[in-house]
C-alpha positions as CSV (number, residue, x, y, z in Angstrom):
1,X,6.1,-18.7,10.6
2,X,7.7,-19.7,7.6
3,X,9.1,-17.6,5.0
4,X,6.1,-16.2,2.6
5,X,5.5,-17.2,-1.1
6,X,5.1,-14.1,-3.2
7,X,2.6,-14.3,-6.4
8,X,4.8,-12.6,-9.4
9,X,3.1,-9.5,-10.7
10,X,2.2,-8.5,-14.3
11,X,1.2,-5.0,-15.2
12,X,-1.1,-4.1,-18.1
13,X,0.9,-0.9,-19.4
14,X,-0.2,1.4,-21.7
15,X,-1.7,5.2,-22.2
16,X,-5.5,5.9,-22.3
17,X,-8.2,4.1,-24.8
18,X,-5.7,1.3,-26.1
19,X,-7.8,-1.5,-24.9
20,X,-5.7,-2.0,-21.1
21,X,-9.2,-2.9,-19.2
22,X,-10.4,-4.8,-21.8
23,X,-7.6,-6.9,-22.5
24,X,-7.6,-7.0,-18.4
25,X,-11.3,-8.6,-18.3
26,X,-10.3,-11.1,-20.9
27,X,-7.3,-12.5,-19.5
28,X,-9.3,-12.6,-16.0
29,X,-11.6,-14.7,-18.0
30,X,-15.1,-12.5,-17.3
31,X,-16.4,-9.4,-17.6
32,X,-17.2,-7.2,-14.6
33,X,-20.0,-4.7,-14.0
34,X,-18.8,-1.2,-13.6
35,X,-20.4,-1.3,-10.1
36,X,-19.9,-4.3,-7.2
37,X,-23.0,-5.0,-4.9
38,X,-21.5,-2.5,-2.0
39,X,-22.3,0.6,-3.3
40,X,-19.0,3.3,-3.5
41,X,-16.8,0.4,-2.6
42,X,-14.8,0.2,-5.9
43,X,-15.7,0.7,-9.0
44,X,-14.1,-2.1,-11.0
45,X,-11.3,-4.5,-9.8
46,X,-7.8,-3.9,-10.1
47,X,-6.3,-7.2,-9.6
48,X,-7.2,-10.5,-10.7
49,X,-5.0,-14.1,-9.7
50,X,-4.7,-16.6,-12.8
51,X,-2.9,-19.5,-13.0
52,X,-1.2,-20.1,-15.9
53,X,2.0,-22.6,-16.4
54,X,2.1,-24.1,-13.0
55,X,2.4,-20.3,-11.5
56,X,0.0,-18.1,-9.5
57,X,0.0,-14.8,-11.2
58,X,-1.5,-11.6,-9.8
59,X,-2.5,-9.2,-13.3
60,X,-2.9,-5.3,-12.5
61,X,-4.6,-2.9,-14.2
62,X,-3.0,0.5,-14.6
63,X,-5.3,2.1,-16.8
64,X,-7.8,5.0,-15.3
65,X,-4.6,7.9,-15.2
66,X,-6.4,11.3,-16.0
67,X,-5.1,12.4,-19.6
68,X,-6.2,16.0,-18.7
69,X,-3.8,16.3,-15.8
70,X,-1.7,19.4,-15.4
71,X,1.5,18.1,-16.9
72,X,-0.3,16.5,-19.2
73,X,-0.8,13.2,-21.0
74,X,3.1,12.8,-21.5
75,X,3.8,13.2,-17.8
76,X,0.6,10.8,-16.6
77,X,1.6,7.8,-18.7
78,X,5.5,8.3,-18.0
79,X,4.6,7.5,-13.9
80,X,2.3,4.7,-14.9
81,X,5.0,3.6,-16.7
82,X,7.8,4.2,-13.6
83,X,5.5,2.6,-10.8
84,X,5.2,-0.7,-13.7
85,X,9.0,-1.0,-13.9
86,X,9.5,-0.8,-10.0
87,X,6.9,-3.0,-9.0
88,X,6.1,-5.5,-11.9
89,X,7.7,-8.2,-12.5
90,X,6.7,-8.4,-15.8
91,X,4.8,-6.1,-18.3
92,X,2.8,-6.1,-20.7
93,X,2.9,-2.5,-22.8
94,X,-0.6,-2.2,-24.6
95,X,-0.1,-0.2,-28.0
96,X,-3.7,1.0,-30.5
97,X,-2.9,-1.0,-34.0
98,X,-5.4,1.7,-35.2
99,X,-4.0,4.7,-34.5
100,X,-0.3,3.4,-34.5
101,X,2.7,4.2,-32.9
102,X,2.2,7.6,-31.5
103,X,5.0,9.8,-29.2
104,X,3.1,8.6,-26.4
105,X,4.0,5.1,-26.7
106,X,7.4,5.9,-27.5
107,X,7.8,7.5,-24.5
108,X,6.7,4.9,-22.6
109,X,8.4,2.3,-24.4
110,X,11.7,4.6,-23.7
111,X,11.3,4.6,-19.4
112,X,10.4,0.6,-19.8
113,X,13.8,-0.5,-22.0
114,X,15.3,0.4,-19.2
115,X,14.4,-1.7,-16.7
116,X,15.4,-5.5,-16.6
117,X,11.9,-6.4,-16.6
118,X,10.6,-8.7,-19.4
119,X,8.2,-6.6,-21.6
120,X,5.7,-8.1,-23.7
121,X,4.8,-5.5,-26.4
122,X,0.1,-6.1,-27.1
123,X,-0.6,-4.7,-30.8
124,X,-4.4,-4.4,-29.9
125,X,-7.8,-4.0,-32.0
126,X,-5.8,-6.1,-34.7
127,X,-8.9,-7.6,-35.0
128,X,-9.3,-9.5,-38.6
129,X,-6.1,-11.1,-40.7
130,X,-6.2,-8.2,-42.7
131,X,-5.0,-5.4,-39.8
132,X,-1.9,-7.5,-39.3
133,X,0.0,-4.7,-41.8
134,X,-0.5,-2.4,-39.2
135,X,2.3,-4.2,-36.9
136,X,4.9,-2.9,-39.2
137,X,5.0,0.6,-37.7
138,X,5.3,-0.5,-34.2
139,X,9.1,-2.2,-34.8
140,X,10.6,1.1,-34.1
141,X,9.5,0.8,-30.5
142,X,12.5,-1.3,-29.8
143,X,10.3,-4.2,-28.0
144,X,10.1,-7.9,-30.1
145,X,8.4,-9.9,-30.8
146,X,5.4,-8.0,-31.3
147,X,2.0,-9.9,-30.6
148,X,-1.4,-9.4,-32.7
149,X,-4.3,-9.4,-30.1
150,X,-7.9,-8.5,-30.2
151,X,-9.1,-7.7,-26.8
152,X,-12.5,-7.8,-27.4
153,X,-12.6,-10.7,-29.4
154,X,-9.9,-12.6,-27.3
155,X,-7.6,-13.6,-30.6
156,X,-3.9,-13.4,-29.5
157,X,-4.9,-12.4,-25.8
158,X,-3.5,-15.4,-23.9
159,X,-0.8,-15.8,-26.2
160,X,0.8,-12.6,-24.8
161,X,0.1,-13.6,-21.3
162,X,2.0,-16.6,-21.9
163,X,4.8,-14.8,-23.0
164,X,5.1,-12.7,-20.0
165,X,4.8,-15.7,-17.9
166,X,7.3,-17.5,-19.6
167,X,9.7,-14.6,-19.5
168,X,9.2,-14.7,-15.7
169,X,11.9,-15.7,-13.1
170,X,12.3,-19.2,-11.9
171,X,9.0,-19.3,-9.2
172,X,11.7,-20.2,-6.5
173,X,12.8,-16.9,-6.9
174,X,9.8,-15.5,-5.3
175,X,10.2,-15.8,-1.7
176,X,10.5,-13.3,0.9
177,X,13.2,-14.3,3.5
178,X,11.6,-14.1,7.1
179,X,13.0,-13.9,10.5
180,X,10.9,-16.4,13.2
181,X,8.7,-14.8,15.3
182,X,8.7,-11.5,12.5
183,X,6.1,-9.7,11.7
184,X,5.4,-7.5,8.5
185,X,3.3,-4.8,8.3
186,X,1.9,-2.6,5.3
187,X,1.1,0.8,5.7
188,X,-1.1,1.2,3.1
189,X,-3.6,4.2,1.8
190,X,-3.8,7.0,-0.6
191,X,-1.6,10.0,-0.9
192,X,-1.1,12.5,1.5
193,X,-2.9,11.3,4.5
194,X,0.4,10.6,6.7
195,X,1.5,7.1,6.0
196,X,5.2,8.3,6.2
197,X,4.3,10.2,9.3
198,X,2.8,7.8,11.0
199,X,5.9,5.4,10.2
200,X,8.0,7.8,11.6
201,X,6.5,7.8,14.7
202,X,6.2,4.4,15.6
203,X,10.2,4.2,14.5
204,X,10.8,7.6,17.1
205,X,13.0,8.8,14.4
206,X,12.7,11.0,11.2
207,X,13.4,7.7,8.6
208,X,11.2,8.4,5.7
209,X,10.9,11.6,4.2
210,X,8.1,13.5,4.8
211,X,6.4,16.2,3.0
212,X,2.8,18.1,2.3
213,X,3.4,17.2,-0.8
214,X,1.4,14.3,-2.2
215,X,3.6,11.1,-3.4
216,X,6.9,12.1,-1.6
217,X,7.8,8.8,-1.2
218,X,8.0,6.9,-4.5
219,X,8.4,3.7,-3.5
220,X,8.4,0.8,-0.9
221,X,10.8,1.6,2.4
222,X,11.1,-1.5,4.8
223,X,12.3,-0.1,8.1
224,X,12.9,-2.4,11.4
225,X,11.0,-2.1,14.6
226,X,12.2,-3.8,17.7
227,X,9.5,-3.5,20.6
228,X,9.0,-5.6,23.8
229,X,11.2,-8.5,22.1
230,X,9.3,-8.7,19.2
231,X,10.8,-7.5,15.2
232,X,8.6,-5.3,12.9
233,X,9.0,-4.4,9.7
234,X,6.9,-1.8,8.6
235,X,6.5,-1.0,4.9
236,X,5.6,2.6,3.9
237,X,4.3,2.8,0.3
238,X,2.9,6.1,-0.8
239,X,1.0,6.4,-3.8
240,X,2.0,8.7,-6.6
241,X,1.0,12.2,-6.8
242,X,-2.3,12.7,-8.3
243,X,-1.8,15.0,-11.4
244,X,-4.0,17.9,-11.9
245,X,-7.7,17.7,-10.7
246,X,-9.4,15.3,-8.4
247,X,-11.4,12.8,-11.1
248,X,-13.2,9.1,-10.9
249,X,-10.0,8.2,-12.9
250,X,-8.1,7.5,-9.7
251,X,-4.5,6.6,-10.4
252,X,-4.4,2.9,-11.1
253,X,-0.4,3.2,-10.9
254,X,-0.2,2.8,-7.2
255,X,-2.1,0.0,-6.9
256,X,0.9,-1.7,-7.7
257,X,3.0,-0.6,-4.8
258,X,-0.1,-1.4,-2.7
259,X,-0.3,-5.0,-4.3
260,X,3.3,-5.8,-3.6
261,X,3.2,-4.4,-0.5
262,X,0.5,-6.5,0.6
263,X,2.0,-9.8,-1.0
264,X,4.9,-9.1,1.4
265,X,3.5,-8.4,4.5
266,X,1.7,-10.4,7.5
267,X,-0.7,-7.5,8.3
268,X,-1.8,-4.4,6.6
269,X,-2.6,-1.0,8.6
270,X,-5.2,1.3,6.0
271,X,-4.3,4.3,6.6
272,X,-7.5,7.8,6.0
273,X,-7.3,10.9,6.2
274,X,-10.2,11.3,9.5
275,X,-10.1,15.1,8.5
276,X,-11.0,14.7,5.6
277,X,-13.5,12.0,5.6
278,X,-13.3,8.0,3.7
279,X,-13.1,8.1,0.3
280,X,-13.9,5.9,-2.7
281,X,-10.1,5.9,-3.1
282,X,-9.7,4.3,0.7
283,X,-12.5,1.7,0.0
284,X,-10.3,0.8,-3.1
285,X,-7.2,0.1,-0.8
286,X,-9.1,-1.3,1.9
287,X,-10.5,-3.8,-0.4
288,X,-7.2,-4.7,-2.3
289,X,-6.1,-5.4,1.3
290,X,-8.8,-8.0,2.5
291,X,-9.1,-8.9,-1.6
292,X,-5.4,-10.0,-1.1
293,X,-6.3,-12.1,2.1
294,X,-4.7,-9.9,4.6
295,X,-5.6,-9.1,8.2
296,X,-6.1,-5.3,8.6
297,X,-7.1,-2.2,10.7
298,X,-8.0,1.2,9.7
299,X,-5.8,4.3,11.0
300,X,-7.9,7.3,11.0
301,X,-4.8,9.7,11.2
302,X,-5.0,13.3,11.5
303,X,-7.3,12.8,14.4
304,X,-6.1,15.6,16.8
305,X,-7.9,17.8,14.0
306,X,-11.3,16.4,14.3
307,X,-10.8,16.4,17.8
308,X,-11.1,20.2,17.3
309,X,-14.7,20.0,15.9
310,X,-17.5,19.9,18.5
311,X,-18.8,15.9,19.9
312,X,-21.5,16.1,17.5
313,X,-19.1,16.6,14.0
314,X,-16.6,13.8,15.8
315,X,-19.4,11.6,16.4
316,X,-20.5,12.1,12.6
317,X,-17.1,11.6,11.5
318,X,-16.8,8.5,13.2
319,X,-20.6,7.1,11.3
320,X,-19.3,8.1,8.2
321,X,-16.2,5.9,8.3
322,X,-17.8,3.0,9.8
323,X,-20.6,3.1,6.8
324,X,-17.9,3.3,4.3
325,X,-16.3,0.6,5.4
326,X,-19.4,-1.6,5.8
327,X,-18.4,-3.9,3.1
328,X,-15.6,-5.0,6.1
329,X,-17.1,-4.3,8.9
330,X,-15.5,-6.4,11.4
331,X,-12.3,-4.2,10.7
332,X,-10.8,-2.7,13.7
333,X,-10.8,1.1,13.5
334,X,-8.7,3.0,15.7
335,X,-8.4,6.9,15.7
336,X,-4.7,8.0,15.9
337,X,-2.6,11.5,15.2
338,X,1.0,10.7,13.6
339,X,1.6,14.7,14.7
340,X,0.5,14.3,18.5
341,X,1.4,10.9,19.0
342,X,-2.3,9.9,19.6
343,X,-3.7,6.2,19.6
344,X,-0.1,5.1,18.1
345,X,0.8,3.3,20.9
346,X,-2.4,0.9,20.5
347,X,-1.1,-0.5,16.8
348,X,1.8,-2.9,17.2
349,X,-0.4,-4.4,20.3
350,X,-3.5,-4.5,17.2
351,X,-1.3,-6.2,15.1
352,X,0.1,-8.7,16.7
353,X,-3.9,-9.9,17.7
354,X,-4.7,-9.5,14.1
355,X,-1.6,-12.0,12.9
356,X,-2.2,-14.7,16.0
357,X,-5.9,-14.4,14.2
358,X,-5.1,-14.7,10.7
359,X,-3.0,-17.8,11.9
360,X,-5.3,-19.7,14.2
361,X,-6.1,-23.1,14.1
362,X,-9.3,-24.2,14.8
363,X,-9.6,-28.0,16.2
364,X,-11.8,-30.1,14.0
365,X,-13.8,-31.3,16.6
366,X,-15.0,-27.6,17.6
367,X,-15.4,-26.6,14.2
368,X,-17.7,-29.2,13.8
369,X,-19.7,-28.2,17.0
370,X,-19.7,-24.6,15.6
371,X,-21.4,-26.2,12.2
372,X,-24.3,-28.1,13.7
373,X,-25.2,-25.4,16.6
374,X,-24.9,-22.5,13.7
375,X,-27.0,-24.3,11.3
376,X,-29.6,-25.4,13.3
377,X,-30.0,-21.5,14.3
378,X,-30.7,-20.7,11.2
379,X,-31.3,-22.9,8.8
380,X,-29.4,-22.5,5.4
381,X,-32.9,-22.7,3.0
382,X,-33.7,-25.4,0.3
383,X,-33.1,-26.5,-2.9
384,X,-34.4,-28.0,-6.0
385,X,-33.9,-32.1,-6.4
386,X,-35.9,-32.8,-9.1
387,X,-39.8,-32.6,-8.9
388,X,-39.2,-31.3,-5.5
389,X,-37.7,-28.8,-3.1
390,X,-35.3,-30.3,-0.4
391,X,-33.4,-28.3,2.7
392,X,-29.9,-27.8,2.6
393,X,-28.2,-30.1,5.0
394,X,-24.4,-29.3,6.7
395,X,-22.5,-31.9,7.5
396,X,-19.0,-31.6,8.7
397,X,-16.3,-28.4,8.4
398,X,-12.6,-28.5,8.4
399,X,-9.8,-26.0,8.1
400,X,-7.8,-26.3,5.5
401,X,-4.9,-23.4,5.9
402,X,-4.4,-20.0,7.9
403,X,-3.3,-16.2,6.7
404,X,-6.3,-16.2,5.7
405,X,-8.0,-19.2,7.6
406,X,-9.6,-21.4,4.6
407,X,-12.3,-23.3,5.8
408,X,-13.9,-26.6,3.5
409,X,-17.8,-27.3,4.3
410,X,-19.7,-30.4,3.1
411,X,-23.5,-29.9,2.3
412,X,-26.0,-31.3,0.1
413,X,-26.4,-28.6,-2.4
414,X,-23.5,-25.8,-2.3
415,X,-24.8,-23.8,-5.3
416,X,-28.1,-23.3,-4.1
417,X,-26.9,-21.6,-0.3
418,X,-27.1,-18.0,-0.7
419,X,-24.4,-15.3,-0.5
420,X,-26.4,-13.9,2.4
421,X,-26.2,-17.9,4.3
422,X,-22.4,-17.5,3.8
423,X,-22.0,-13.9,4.8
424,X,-23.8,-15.0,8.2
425,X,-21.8,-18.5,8.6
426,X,-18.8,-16.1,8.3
427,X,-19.9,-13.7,11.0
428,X,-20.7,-16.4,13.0
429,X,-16.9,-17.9,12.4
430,X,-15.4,-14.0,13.3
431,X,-17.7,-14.0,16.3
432,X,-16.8,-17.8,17.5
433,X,-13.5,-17.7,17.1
434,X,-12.5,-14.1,17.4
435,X,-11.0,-13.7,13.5
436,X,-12.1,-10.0,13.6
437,X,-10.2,-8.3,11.3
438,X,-9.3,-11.0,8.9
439,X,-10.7,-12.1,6.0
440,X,-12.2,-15.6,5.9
441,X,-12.3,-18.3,2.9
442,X,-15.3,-20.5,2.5
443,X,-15.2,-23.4,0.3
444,X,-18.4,-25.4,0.0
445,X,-18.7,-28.4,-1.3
446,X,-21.1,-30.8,-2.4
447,X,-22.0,-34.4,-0.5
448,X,-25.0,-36.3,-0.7
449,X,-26.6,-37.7,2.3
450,X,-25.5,-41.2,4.1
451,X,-28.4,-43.7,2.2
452,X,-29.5,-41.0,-0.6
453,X,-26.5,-42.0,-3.1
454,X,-27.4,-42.6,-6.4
């Protein structure tokens, strides 16, 4: 396994109502509905890859803190602010041209100078020639140049982006040195359901501090696992505390740390809290995990508790985390106690089946047998050729990479096969070829029939 390619990351910056999401959508080049077609999955995307300059980009969205937080508003943006500068590798810092340069955004502007990071300072809602005055009082941030931009109408938007890019290290800079035969694992979830715990125990020793405090650990820790001749290195990242009261707001901040994390590792390992039940919160990680094209298993930590409750509660807790994470369901849960010691010793044998999976290579010749016997079980449907409605034919797969495995199929009429035909040519795939627990690319596209050229 060579070493791993790492996208370069650009966080959207900025306190509440300046435009972040919207600027966000317009960069990522569409707008998104509030709600995706699995219900309580997530409710808007966080990350989005654009190419821009000859480099793969990922752009985060930090905005969502909770302005009524306990410490305040001042507190909420300074760790939005923190996270950007540890884990970006370029920022852009989204200011309101209408209500101008407020303590708020000096503050932030204060935590970013001091990173090396390149900062690209967004003068939003500048939205007509005539708001460009409005610039002026923005100088005293410290941050040049200053760009103009109108989210919502798009003026000025990709110039900024451009800007960050440009700013950007060299792109050979962005590999992760690997060992052969190594395997990296990110231990991912939200805060306070035992990620450091669990890490802990796999190591046998007290690495990583641990607290019942939420966000102890404040960023990523790789730590080295040698077991039956094989190396691991796991990487904790704990999200930041949540400030104040639970709200739909969830802190955006640590998706960062997730994102890198994931860019880095081979495998990621979702860690719940099983006492407390699966949250929106852990559908949002899960999904940045398989989003990111990772291999992954669900830890439902804190078991030993539930297995307090009678069989009837366990069995309900059980239903309830398989339904929430129906929108991966071939995800390998396994029910494990970072206190007790329970179910750990099932997770480095798990993850080494879910990187040999994410890595295999499928002969052509069996793909292709795959293809025809699937297809004539179910027939993917027709489509419209002019006067007339004709079937869909299949005619020949291939595989065109691994981590995830990309697969390229050849059919008649690729926009008119349905989500639902690919969902079931990818279960068929996971149940063929035993890729349980990774994600899987499709890529369809269009051929005409031998004799029906035109």
């Amino acid at each position: 396994m060579g070493p791993q390619a790492l996208h370069a990351v650009i966080a959207v910056v900025g306190r509440p109502n300046v435009g972040k999401s919207t600027l966000f959508n317009r960069l990522a080049g569409r707008r998104r509905a509030l709600v995706q077609d699995v219900p309580g999955v997530t409710r808007d995307r966080l990350v989005e890859e654009v190419k821009l300059a000859g480099r793969r980009i990922l752009l985060v969205d930090t905005a969502g803190l909770d302005p009524a937080a306990e410490s305040g508003l001042a507190a909420a943006v300074q760790a939005q602010a923190r996270v950007a500068v540890e884990q970006a590798d370029a920022i852009l810092f989204v200011v309101d041209g209408r209500d101008g340069c407020l303590p708020e955004d000096e503050a932030i502007a204060r935590t970013l100078r001091r990173s090396a990071r390149p900062i690209v300072l967004v003068v939003n809602k500048i939205d007509v020639p005539a708001h460009a005055s409005r610039l002026a009082d923005f100088h005293r941030l410290g941050i040049e140049p200053l760009h103009a931009v109108s989210a919502e109408h798009g003026s000025g938007a990709f110039d900024a982006l451009e800007a960050a890019v440009a700013a950007l290290p060299e792109a050979s800079a962005d590999v992760e040195p690997e060992r052969e035969g190594e395997l990296r694992i990110a231990i991912v979830g939200r805060p306070n359901v035992g990620k450091s715990s669990l890490v802990n125990r796999l190591l046998g020793e007290e690495r990583v501090v641990v607290s019942d405090e939420p966000g102890t650990t404040r960023d990523a820790i790789d730590s080295v696992l040698e077991r039956d001749g094989r190396r691991f290195v796991l990487v904790d990242t704990a999200g930041l505390r949540r400030p104040g009261r639970r709200s739909e707001a969830i802190e955006r901040g640590s998706a960062l740390m997730t994102v890198r994390s994931l860019e880095r590792a081979d495998v990621a390992l979702v860690v719940i809290d099983a006492a407390e039940g699966f949250t929106d919160q852990d559908a949002r990680v899960a999904g940045l995990a398989r989003e990111r094209g990772r291999a992954a298993a669900l830890l439902a930590n804190k078991w030993d508790l539930v297995e307090m409750r009678s069989p009837a509660e366990r069995k309900r807790v059980r239903e309830a985390i398989a339904e929430g994470l129906r929108f991966m369901s071939d995800t390998p849960i396994v029910a494990v106690s970072a206190k007790t010691g329970l179910g750990v010793r099932k997770i480095l044998p798990l993850v080494g089946r879910l990187a040999q999976s994410a890595r295999s290579e499928i002969q052509t010749a069996r793909l292709n047998r795959w293809l025809q016997e699937t297809t004539k079980l179910h027939e993917p449907g027709m489509a419209q050729r002019g006067p007339r409605k004709r079937p869909v034919k299949f005619f020949y797969a291939t595989q065109t990479s691994v981590a995830p495995p990309t697969f390229v199929l050849f059919c008649t009429e690729p926009a008119a096969v349905a989500p639902s035909y690919r969902r079931f040519l990818e279960n068929r795939l996971r149940d063929e070829f035993d890729l349980a627990g990774t994600p899987i690319r499709l890529r369809l596209r269009g051929r005409e029939p031998s004799g029906d050229r035109r």
